[in-house]
C-alpha positions as CSV (number, residue, x, y, z in Angstrom):
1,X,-29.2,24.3,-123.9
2,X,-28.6,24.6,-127.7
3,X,-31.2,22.8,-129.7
4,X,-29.7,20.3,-132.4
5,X,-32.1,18.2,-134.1
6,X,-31.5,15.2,-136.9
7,X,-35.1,15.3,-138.8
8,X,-35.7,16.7,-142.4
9,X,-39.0,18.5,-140.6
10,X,-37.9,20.4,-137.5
11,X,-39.4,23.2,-136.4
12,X,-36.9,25.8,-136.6
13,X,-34.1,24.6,-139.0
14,X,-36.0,22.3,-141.5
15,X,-33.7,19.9,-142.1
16,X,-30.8,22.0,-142.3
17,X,-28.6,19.7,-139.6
18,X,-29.8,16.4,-140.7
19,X,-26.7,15.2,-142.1
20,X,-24.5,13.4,-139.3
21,X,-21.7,16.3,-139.8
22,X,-23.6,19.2,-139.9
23,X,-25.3,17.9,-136.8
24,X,-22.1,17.6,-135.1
25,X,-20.9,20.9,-136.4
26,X,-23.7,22.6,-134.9
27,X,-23.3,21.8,-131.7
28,X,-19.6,22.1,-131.7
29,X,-20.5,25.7,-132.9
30,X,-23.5,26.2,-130.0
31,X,-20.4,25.3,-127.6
32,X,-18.1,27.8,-129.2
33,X,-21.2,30.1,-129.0
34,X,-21.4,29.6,-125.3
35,X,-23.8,26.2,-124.7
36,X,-23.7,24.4,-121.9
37,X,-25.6,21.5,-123.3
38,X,-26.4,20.2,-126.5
39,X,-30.2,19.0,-127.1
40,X,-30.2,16.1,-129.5
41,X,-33.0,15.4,-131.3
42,X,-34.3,12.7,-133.9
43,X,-38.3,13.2,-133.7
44,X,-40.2,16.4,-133.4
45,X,-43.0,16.8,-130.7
46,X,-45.2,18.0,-133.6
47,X,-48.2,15.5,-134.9
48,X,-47.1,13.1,-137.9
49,X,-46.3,10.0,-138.4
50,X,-44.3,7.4,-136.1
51,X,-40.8,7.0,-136.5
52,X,-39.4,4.0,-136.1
53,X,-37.5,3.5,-132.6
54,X,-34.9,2.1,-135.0
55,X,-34.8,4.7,-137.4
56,X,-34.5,7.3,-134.2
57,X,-31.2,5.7,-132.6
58,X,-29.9,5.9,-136.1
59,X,-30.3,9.3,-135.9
60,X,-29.5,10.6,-132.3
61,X,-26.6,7.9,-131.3
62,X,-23.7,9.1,-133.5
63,X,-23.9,12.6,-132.9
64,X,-24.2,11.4,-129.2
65,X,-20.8,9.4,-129.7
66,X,-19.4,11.7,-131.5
67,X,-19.8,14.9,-128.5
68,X,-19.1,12.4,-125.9
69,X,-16.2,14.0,-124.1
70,X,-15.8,16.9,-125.2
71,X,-17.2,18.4,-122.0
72,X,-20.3,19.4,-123.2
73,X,-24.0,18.0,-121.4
74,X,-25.4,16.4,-123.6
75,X,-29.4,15.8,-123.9
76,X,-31.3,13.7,-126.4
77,X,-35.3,14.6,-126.8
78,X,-37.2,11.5,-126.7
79,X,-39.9,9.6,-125.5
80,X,-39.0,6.2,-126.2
81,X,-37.3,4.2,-124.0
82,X,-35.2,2.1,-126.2
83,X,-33.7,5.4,-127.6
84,X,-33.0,6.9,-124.3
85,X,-31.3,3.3,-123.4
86,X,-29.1,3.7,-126.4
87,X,-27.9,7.6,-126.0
88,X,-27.0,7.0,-122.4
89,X,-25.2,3.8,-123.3
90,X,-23.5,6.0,-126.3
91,X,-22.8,8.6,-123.6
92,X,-26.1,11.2,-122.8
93,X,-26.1,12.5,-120.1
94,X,-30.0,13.5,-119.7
95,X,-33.3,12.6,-120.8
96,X,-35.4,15.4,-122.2
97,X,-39.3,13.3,-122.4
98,X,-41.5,15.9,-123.9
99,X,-43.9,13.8,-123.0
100,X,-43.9,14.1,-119.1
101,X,-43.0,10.1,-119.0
102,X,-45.8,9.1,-121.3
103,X,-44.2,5.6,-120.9
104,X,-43.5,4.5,-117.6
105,X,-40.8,2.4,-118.5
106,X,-38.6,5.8,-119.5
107,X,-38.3,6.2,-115.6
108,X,-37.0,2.9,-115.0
109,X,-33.8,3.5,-118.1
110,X,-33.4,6.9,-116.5
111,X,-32.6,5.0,-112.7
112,X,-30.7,2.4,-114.1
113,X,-28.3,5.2,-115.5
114,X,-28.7,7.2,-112.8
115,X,-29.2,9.5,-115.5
116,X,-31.0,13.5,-115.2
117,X,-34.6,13.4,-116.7
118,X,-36.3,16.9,-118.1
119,X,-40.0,15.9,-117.3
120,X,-42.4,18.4,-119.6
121,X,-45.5,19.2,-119.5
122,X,-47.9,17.8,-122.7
123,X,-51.4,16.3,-122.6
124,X,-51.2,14.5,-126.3
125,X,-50.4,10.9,-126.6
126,X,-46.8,11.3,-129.0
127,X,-46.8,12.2,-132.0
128,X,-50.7,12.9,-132.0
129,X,-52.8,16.7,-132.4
130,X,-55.0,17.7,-129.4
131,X,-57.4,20.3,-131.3
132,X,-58.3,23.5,-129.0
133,X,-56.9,22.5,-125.9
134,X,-59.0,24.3,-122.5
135,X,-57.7,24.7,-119.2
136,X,-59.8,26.2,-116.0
137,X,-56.4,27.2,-114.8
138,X,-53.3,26.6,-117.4
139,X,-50.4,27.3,-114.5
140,X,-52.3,25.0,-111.8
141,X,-53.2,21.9,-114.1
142,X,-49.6,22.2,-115.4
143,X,-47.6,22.4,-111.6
144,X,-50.3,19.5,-110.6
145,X,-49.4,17.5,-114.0
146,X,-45.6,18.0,-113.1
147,X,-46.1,17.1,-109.5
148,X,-47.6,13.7,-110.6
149,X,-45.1,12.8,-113.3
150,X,-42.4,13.6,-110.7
151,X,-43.6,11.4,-108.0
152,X,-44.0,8.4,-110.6
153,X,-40.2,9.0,-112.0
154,X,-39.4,9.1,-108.0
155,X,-41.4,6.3,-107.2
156,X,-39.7,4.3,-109.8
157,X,-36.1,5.2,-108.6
158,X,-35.0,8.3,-110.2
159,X,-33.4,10.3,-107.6
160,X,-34.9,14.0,-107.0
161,X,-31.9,15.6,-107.6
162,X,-32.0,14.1,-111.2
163,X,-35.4,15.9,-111.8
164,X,-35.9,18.9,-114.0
165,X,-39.3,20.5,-114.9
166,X,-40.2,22.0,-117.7
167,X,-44.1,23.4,-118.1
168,X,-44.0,22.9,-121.7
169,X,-44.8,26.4,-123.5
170,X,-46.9,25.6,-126.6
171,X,-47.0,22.1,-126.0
172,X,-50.8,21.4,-126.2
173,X,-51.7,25.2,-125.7
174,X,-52.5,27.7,-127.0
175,X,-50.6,31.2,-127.2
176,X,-52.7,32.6,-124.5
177,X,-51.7,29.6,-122.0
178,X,-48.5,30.3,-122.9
179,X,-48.6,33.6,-122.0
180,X,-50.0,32.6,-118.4
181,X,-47.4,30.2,-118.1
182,X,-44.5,32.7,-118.6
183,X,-45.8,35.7,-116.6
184,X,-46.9,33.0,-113.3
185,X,-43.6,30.8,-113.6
186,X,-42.9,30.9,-110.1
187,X,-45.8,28.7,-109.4
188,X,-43.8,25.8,-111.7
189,X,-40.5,26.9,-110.3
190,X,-42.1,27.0,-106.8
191,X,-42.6,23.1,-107.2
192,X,-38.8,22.8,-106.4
193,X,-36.7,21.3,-108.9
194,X,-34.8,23.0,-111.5
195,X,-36.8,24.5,-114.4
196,X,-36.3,24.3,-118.2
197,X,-38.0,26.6,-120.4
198,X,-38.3,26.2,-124.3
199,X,-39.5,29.1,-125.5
200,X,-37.5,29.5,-128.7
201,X,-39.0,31.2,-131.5
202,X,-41.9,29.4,-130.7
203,X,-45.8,30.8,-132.3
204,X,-46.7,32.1,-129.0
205,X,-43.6,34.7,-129.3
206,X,-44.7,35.1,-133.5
207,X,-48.5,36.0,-132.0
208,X,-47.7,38.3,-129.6
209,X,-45.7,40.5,-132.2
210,X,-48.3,40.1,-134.8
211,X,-47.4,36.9,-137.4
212,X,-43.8,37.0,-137.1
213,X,-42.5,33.9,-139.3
214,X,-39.9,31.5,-137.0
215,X,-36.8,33.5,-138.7
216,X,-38.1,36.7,-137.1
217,X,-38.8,35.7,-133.4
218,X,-35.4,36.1,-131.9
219,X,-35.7,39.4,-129.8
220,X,-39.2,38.2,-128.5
221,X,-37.9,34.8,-127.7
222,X,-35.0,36.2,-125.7
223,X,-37.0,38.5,-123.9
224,X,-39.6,35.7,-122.8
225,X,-35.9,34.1,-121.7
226,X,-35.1,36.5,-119.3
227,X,-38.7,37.2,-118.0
228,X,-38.5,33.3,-116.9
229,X,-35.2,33.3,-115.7
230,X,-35.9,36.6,-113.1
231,X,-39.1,34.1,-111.9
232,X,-36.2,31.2,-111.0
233,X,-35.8,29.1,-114.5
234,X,-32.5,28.0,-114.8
235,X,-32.5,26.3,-118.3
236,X,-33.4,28.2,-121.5
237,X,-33.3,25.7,-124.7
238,X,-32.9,27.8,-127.4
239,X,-31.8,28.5,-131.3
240,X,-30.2,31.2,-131.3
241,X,-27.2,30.3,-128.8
242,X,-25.0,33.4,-129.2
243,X,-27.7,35.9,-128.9
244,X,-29.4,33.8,-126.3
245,X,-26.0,33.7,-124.2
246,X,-25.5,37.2,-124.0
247,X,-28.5,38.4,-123.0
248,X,-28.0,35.1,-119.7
249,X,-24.7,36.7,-118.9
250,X,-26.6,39.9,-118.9
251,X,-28.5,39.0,-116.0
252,X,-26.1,36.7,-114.4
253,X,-23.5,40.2,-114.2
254,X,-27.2,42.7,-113.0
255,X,-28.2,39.7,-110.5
256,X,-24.6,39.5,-108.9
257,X,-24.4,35.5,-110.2
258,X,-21.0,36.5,-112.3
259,X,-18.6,38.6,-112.6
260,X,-17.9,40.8,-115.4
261,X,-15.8,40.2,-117.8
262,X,-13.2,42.9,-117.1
263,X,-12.9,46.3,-115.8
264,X,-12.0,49.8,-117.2
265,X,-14.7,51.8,-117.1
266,X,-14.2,55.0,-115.2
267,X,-10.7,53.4,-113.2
């Protein structure tokens, strides 16, 4: 899942695909690259101020309408539910709530589309800082969290197969949770829907090599990648796509999933 977002303030690319065509560009390129899906974004998860639910669907619904049909999946990161109503009537495909479902109502737009749901793991109301979040037991709290939201989106109509989990590294933790998360995934992907990880050149990859600024997180984030994906994660949402998708084809050719590409070797 290649990562596109339309804010002057993201994380990774700081405004660098704000523009309506540069979004677009760069996820036709993360296609070229290898994507699968596109993540669109209008609003980072990080604290600030609102943005107006208008302002968002200005942002996320073009570059929606203009990817629709060119095969790709496409995702748009939300947690409002008039902005997930407009994507999927501009043609998105999933939800991604960072949120875990903060807002009820999200489940209900995601049934009425019959629409796929990424339901993450996050304890802060949107938009808002949690200062020095504590856990007894990060991995547990985060499967039981999951295992609620889950029920509520099934209980509202959202069919389990349209479910996808994602534990939600850095989200309201701190690098050590992080950590715990990534090396005890199998208790999140043990719940039994398909799991997401975002672990892209996130701070818990920059502490662990010792202050490594977002530009210089790559290797580490790719590793993190393929720990997660050996413990049963089946979505990495990344930056770097090209890098990224070598290093999945990697293991898909080890595990037996694919094929290689050709043969010559020693025939």
């Amino acid at each position: 899942m290649a990562i596109v977002n339309r804010t002057p303030d993201s994380f990774y690319d700081r405004g660098r695909t704000d523009a309506l065509h540069l979004a677009v560009d760069a996820a036709r390129r993360a296609v070229d690259d290898g994507a699968d899906w596109v993540d669109v974004g209008g609003a980072k998860f990080a604290p600030g101020p609102a943005i107006p639910v208008e302002e968002e669907i200005d942002r996320v619904v073009p570059v929606v309408a203009a990817l629709a049909g060119d095969g790709v999946v496409i995702s748009v990161d939300t947690f409002h539910p008039e902005v997930a109503r407009a994507a999927l009537a501009a043609g998105a495909h999933v939800i991604n709530d960072t949120t875990g479902i903060h807002d009820p109502a999200m489940a209900d737009v995601v049934a009425e589309a019959g629409a796929v749901v990424v339901i993450t793991h996050s304890l802060a109301k949107p938009r808002t800082p949690l200062p020095s979040p504590r856990y007894d037991d990060v991995v547990g709290e985060v499967a039981a969290f999951l295992r609620e939201r889950v029920a509520l989106a099934e209980s509202r109509g959202v069919a389990s197969d349209r479910i996808i989990v994602d534990p939600g590294h850095d989200l309201n933790k701190h690098t050590l949770d992080s950590l715990e998360l990534t090396r005890r995934l199998r208790e999140v992907t043990a719940l039994g829907y398909p799991t997401l990880v975002a672990l892209s050149n996130k701070d818990f990859v920059g502490e662990s090599l010792g202050r490594r600024d977002r530009s210089r997180r790559v290797e580490g984030s790719i590793a993190a990648a393929v720990y997660c994906v050996l413990q049963g994660a089946r979505i990495v949402r990344v930056h770097n796509v090209r890098e990224t998708v070598d290093a999945m084809r990697m293991v898909e050719a080890i595990e037996g999933w694919r094929e290689p590409v050709f043969l010559e070797h020693n025939r």
